[in-house]
N, C-alpha and C positions, 0 to 999 in steps of 0.2 A: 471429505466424507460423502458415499454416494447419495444420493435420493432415488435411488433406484430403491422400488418395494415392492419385494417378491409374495406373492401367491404359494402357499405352504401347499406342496403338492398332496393330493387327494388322498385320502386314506380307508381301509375300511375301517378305522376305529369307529365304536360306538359310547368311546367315552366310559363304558363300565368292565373294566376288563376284569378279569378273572383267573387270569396267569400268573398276578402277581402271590394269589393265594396257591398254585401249585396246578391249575385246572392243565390236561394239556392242550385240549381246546377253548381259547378265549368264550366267557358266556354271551360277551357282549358284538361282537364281528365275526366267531367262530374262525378263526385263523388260530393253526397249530402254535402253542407255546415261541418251537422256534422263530417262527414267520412275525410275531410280536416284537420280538428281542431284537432281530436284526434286519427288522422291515428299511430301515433307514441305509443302511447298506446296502441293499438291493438294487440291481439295475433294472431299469424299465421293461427288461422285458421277462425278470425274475417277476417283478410286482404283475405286469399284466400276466401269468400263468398264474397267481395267485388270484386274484382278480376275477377273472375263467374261470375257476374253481368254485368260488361263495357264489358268481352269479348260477352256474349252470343247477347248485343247489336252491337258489329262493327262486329259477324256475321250475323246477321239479314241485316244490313245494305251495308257492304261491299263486303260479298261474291255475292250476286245477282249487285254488279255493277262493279263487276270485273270479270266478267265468262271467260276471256281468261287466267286467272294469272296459272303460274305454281307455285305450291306452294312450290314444292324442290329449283325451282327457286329464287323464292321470298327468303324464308329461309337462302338462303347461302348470295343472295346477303346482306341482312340487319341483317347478322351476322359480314359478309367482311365490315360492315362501321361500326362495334364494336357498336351494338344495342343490350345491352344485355336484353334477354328476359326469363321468367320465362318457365323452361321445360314444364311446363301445357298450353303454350300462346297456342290460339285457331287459325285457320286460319284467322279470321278474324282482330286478332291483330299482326300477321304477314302483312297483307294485309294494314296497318294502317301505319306498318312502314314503309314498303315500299313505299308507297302512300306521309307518310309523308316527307321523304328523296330527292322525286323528287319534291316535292311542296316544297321545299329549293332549289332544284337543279336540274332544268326540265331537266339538260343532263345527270343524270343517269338513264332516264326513260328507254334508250334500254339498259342496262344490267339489269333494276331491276325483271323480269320476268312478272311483270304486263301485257304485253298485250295492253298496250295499245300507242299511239301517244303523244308525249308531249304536245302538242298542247289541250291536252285531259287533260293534269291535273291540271289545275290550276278549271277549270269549274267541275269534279270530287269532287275535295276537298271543292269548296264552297257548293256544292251538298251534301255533306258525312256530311258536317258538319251541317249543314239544319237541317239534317235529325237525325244526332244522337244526338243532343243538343234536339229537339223534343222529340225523343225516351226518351231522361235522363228525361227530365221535368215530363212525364208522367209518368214515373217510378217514379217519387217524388212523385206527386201529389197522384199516387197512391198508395201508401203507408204513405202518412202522412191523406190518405181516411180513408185506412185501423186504422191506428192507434188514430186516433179521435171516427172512428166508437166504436172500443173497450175501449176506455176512457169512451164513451155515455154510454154503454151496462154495464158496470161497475158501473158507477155513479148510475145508473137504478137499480141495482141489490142492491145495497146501501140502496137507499131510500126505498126499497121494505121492507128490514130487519128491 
């Protein structure tokens, strides 16, 4: 028997999904239904295009609601609470963690470099999330646009032949 013990590669699960109730974007990490089901199949560089995706959203979203965060800041603290995160993480998935760490724990807001008042974050994070559950849906929506559109134009091209 080996004693070799593996490090469960990195995920965006946030632990509360909401795929299983039928959502097609998870509530909890905002990755499409399918990207839940068959994350674990995925090759690395399926996962990093997905990966790309959640981050370019919580920077779109987080960095404009966080403009005082230091982000050396930010980094070490939510490295010091063992938040491991992939060497690519974007600013605004550092900014995620952090954010999320003190919406557990409004009294690490003044070491987390956020910048902001604890009193601030409980109304931040129902905000962030508003906003990025939005942001995912429409990412859905549009790309299951997209991929109906080229199903049509297909079929078309079919019946033409």
């Amino acid at each position: 028997m080996s004693s070799d013990r593996r490090i469960a590669s990195l995920t965006p699960c946030a632990g509360r999904c909401s795929t299983v109730f039928g959502d097609a974007v998870c509530r909890g990490c905002r990755r499409f239904n399918h990207e839940v089901i068959q994350w674990n199949t995925y090759t690395a560089e399926q996962h990093s295009v997905v990966w790309q995706r959640l981050d370019i959203q919580l920077d779109q979203i987080l960095v404009p609601m966080l403009p005082h965060a230091d982000l050396k800041h930010v980094e070490n603290f939510v490295r010091s609470k063992r938040v491991r995160l992939r060497d690519d993480a974007s600013k605004g998935r550092k900014l995620y963690h952090a954010l999320k760490l003190c919406e557990k724990n409004r009294h690490f807001t003044d070491e987390s470099g956020l910048g902001i008042h604890y009193k601030q974050v409980r109304p931040l994070w129902q905000e962030f999330e508003r906003r990025v559950l939005a942001l995912a849906q429409a990412s859905y929506d549009l790309a299951f646009l997209r991929a109906d559109s080229i199903g049509q134009h297909l079929i078309h091209l079919q019946e033409e032949d």
